[in-house]
N, C-alpha and C positions, 0 to 999 in steps of 0.2 A: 504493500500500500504506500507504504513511503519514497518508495522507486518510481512508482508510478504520479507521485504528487511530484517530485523534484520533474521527470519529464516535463510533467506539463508545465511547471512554471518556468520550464527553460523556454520551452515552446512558447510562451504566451512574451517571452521578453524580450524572444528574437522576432517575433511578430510585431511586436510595438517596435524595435529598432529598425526593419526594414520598411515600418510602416512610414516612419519620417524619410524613409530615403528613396520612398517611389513616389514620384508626381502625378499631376491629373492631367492628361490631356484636355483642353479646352474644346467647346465644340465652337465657338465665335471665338475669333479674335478678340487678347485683348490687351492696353496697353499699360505699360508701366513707366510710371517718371521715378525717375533714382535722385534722389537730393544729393550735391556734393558729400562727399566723404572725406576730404583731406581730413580735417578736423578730427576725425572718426576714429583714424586706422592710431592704435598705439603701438610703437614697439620697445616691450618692456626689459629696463634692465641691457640697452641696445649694447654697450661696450663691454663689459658683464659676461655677455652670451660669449656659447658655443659657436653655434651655428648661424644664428640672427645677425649678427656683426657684421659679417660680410654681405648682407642682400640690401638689396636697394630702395628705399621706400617706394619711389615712382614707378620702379620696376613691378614692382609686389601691387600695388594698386592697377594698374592696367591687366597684368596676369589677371583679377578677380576679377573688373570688370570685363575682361575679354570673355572668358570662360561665362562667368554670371548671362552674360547675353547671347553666348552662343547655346547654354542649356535650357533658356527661356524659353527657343525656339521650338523645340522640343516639345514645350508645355503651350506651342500657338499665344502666344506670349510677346512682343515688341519691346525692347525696353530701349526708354527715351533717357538722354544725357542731358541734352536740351533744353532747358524752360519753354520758348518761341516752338519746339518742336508738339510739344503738347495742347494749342490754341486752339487747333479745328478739332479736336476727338471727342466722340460723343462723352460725355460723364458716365453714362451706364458702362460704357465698358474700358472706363478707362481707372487708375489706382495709382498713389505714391504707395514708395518705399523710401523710410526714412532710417537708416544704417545708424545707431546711434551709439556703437560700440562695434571694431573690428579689432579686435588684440591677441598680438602675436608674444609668447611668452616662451621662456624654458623654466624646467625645474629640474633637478636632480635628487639622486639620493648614493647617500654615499654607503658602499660595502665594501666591508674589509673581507679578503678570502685566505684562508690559511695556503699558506706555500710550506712550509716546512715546520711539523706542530713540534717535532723535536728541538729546533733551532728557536723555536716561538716567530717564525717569520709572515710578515701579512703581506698581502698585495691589496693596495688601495686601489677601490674603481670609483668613480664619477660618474654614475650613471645617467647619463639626460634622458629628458622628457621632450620633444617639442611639442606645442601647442597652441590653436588656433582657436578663438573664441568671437561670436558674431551676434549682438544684438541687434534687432530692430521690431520697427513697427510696420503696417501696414494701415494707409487710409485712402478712403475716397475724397474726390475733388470737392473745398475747393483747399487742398494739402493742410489739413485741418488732422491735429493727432491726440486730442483731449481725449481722455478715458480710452485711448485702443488699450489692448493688448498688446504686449510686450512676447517676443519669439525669443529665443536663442538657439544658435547651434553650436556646434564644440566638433573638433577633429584632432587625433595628436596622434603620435608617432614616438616610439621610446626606443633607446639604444639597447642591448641584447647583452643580458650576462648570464650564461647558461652551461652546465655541464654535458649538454646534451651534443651528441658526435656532428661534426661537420663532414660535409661530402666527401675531404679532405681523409680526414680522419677514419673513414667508415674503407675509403679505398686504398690506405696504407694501414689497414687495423691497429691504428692506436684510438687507446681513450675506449677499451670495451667496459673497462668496470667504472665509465661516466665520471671518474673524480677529478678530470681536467678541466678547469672553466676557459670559457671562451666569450672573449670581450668583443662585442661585433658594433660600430657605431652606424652612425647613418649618413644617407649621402649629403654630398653638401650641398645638394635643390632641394633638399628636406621642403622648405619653406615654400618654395614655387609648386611643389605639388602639393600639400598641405592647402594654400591657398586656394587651388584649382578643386580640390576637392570640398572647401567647403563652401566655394563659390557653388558648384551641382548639388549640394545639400540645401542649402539656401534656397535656390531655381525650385528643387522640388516640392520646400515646407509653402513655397511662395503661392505655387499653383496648387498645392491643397486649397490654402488660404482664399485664394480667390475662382475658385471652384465652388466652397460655399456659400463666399459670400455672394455670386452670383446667381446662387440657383434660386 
């Protein structure tokens, strides 16, 4: 009985997490203005960082935006940059997105691994974390955001510190009795796909969103 209750509430948690990450196809067009976002994007902790350090804000904002508008499409969806571009579009089917937090972060945790328990010897690791965070709202014209609802999305990526056999490892058989850890980091576009990814997360909670509010 208890095997069968952990099932399902595995089931019902991966069903609510691929629930946020399928969109709704629209049957009408419809369009979206995006308010500026410089203000928006933070990169926390910038000189501090890993991997954040070396990416480029403008870069990182264009990657979202590029991606954000190409998955739109997807969802029959326009998204406008423009102010002047939004003037002729009917109000029924038209919606701001107002980005009111995009914060790009690391975190770490640090483990110590025994290398030699005779000698008392440790191997210190720095494990990161990267991570992408995205608040916003959604409104109708006339860009009016009093009492919405507030979204969030979240995407991250962690570096790998594991006993478990590398492909390496597995085709020179060493490391069968798994007591060798293996420190694996990540790449250094962490951040451009992280972005890209939670830009299509975003595209998809969006056209939920205005899937019902249109029906």
């Amino acid at each position: 009985m208890r095997k069968f209750s952990t099932i399902a509430f595995l089931f019902i948690l991966t069903s609510l997490f691929f629930s946020c990450s399928i969109g709704r196809k629209l049957e009408n067009t419809h369009y979206l203005y995006l308010t500026p976002i410089d203000n928006t994007i933070k990169l926390e902790n910038y000189y501090s960082s890993k991997y954040l350090k070396n990416k480029n804000f403008e870069k990182l904002k264009e990657t979202f935006i590029e991606e954000f508008k190409n998955r739109l499409k997807d969802y029959n969806i326009v998204l406008l940059i423009e102010r002047n571009d939004n003037h002729d579009l009917k109000v029924l089917n038209s919606f701001t997105i107002k980005i009111q937090e995009l914060k790009y972060y690391e975190e770490f945790e640090i483990k110590e691994i025994t290398g030699n328990r005779q000698a008392q010897e440790f191997n210190t690791y720095y494990v990161t974390s990267c991570n992408v965070s995205l608040d916003f709202c959604i409104g109708k014209e006339p860009f009016s955001f009093v009492g919405i609802k507030k979204h969030n999305v979240f995407v991250g990526k962690d570096e790998k510190l594991s006993t478990e056999r590398t492909f390496w490892q597995i085709i020179f058989g060493t490391n069968k009795d798994n007591l060798v850890y293996t420190y694996k980091e990540l790449d250094k576009d962490v951040f451009e796909d992280l972005t890209r990814k939670i830009a299509r997360k975003t595209a998809a909670k969006v056209s939920q969103i205005i899937y019902k509010k249109s029906k």
